[in-house]
C-alpha positions as CSV (number, residue, x, y, z in Angstrom):
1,X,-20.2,68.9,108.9
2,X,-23.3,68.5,106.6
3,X,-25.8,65.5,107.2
4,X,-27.5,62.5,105.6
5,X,-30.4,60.8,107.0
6,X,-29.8,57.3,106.7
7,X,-32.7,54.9,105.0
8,X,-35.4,57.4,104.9
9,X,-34.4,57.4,108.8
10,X,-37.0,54.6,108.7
11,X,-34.8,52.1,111.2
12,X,-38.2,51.7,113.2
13,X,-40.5,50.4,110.4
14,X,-41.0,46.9,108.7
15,X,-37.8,46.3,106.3
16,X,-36.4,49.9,107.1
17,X,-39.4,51.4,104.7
18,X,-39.8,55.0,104.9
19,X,-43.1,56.4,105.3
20,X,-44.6,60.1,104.5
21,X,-44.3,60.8,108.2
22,X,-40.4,59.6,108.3
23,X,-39.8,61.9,105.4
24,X,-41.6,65.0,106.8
25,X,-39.4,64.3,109.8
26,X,-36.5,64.3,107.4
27,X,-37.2,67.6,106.2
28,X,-37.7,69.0,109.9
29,X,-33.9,67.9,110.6
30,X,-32.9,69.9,107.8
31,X,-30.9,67.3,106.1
32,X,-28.2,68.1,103.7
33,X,-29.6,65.0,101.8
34,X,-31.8,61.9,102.6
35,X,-30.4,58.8,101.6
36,X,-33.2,56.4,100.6
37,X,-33.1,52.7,99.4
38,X,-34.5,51.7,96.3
39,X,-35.5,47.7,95.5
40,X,-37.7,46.9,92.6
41,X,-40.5,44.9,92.7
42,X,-41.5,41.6,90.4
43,X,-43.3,43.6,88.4
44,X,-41.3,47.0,88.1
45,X,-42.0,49.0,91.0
46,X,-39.3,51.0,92.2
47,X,-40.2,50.4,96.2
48,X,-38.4,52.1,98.9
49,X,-37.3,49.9,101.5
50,X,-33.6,49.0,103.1
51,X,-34.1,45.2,103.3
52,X,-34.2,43.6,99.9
53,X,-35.5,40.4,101.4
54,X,-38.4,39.8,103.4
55,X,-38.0,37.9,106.8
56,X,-38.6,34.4,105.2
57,X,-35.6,35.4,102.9
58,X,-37.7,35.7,99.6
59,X,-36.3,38.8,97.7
60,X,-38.4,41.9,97.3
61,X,-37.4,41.5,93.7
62,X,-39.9,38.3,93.3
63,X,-42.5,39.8,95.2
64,X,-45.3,42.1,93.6
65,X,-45.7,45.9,94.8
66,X,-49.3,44.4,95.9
67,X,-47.8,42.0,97.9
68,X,-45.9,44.3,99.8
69,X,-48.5,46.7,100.6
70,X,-50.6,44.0,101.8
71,X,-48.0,43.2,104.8
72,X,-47.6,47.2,104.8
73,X,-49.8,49.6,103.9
74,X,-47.4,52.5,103.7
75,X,-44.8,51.1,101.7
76,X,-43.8,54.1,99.0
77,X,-42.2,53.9,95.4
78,X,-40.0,56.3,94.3
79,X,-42.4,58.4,92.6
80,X,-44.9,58.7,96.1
81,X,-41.4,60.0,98.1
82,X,-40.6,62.3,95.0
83,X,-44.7,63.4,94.8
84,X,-44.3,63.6,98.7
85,X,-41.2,65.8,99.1
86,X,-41.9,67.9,96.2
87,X,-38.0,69.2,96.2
88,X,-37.6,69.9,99.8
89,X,-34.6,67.8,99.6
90,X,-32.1,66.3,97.6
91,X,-32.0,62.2,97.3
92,X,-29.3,60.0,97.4
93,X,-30.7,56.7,96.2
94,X,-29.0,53.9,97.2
95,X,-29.6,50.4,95.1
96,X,-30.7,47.5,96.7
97,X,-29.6,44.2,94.6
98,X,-29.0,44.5,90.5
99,X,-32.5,43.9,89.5
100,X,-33.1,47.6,90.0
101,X,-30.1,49.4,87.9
102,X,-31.6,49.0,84.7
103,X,-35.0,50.0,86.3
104,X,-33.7,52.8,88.0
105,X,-31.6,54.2,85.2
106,X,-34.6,54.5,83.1
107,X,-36.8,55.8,85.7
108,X,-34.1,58.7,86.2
109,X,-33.6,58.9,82.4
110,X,-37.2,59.9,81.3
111,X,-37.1,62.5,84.0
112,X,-34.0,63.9,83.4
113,X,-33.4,64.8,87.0
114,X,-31.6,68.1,88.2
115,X,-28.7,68.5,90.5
116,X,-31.9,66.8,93.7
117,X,-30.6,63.5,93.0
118,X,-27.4,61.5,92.9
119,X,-27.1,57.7,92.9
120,X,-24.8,55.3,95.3
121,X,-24.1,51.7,95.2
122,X,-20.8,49.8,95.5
123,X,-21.1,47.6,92.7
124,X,-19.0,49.3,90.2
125,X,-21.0,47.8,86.6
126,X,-24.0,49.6,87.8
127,X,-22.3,53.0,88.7
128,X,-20.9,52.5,85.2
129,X,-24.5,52.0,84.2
130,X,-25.6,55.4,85.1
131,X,-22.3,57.0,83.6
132,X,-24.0,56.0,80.1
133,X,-27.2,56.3,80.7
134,X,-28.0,59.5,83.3
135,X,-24.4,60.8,82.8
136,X,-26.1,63.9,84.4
137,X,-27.2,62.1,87.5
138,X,-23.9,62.4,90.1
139,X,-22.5,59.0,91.2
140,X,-20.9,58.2,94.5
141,X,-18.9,55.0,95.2
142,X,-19.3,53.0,98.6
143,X,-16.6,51.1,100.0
144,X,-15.7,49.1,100.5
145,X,-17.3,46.8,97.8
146,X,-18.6,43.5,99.3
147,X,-21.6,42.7,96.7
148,X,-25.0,41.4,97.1
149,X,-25.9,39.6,100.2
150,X,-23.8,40.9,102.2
151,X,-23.9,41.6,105.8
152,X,-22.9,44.2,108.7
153,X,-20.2,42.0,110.4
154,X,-19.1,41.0,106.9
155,X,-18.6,44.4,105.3
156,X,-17.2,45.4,108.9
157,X,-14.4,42.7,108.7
158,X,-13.3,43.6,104.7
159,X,-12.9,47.4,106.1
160,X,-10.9,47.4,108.7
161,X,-8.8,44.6,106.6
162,X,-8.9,47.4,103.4
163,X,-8.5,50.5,106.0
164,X,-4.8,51.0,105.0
165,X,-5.2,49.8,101.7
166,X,-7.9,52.0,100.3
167,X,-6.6,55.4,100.2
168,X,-4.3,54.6,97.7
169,X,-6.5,53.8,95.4
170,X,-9.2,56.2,95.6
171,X,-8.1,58.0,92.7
172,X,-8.5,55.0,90.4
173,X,-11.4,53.4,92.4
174,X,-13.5,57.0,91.6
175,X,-11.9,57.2,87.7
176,X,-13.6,53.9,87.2
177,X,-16.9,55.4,87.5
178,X,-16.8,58.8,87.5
179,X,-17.6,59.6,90.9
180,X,-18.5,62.9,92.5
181,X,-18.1,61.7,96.5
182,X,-17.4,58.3,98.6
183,X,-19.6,56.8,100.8
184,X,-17.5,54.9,103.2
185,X,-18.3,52.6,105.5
186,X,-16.5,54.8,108.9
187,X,-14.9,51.2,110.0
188,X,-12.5,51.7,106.8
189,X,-12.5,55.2,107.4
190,X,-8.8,57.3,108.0
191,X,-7.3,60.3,107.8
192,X,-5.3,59.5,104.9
193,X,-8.8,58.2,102.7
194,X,-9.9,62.0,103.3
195,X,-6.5,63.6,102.2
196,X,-6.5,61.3,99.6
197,X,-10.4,61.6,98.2
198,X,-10.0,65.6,98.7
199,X,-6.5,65.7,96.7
200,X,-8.8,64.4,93.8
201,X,-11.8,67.1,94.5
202,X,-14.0,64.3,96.0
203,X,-16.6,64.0,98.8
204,X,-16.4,61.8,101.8
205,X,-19.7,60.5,103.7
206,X,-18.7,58.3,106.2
207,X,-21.7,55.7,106.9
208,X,-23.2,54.7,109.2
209,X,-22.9,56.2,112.4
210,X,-24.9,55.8,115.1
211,X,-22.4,56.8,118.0
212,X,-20.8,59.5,119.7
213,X,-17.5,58.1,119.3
214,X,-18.0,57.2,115.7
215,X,-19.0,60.5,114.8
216,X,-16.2,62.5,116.6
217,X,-13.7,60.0,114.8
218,X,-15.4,61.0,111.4
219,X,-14.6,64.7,112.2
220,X,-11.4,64.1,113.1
221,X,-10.4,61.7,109.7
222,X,-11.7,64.7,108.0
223,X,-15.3,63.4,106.2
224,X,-17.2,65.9,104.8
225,X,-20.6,64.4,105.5
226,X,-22.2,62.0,108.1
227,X,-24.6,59.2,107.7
228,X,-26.7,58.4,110.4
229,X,-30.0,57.5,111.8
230,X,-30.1,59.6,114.8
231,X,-28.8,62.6,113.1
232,X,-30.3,65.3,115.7
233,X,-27.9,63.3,118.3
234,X,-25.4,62.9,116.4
235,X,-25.0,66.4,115.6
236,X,-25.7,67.5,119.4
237,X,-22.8,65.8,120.1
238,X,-20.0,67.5,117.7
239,X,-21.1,70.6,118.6
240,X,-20.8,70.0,122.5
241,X,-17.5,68.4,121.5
242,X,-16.6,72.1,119.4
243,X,-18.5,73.9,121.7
């Protein structure tokens, strides 16, 4: 099983912001990747934080980088975590709201990133986006695709409603956008969504787990990867369990 640190593993902080301490503890887990959220800012910043609102409900989008750091200080863009981690492990940046695609994109594009960096979202224009613009730049789906303002008991209802639905049409679903990998969310997870993603040479994260059972189920269904914020525990556990 390889591992992904979920949000910068920045549950703890204001807005699930990773910090330079959260990412040096990253790197200590030895994460396969580190899946950070990326929002951009009123005026352009590419800020790294899991909550796209703020807790009146304004969107980060209308706020200034500025204004952020005022509430807190250690808020990072995109280029302090790259300064910061200086290739010690590969990204998986996950958008937050459609403000930042175009942003993004072009960030990516004048760096013209190596194999460190691959991009996630499940809003399928955007992940087309990419395809055109950073064809280089490896694109992986979530599902199930609920769209903007969505919420945890919302996207857990639409899986388990698309559980039996979805592996037949992860062929197509990954065709649209030429995706490398899946990033499922493990309530739509199955056995059958892993046959099926690996019959077309494709990569299945399930997201995000947080529990022994969940993560013992994700082994069983076959995912290649794990999501989580409490990886070190997580991964205690399976090996107990193969122990």
């Amino acid at each position: 099983m390889r591992w992904i640190g979920h949000a910068g593993l920045a549950g703890t902080r204001p807005g699930g912001a990773p910090s330079r301490t959260t990412l040096d503890g990253a790197v200590g887990l030895g994460l396969d990747l580190l899946e950070i959220d990326v929002c951009v800012t009123a005026d352009g910043a590419l800020a790294l934080r899991h909550d796209d609102a703020l807790p009146s409900g304004r969107p980060v989008s209308t706020v200034t980088l500025a204004e952020l750091r005022a509430v807190d200080a250690d808020l990072l863009t995109i280029d302090d975590a790259v300064e910061h981690l200086a290739g010690r492990l590969p990204l998986l940046l996950d958008l937050k709201g459609s403000a930042a695609v175009t942003v993004l994109a072009g960030w990516l594009a004048e760096r013209s990133p190596g194999p460190g960096f691959a991009v996630c979202t499940d809003e399928r224009a955007a992940l087309q986006h990419f395809r055109e613009r950073v064809p280089g730049v490896a694109r992986w789906r979530t599902l199930p695709e609920v769209g903007e303002g969505r919420g945890s008991r919302r996207r857990r209802v639409v899986a388990g409603l698309l559980r039996r639905w979805l592996p037949a049409r992860v062929r197509a679903l990954a065709a649209e956008v030429g995706a490398v990998a899946l990033s499922v969310d493990h309530w739509a997870l199955s056995a059958q969504l892993c046959r099926a993603a690996h019959d077309a040479d494709l990569s299945v994260a399930a997201w995000t787990v947080n529990r022994t059972e969940h993560a013992r189920r994700a082994q069983r269904c076959g995912a290649d990867l794990i999501t989580s914020d409490r990886v070190a525990e997580m991964r205690a556990a399976l090996a107990h369990l193969s122990g």
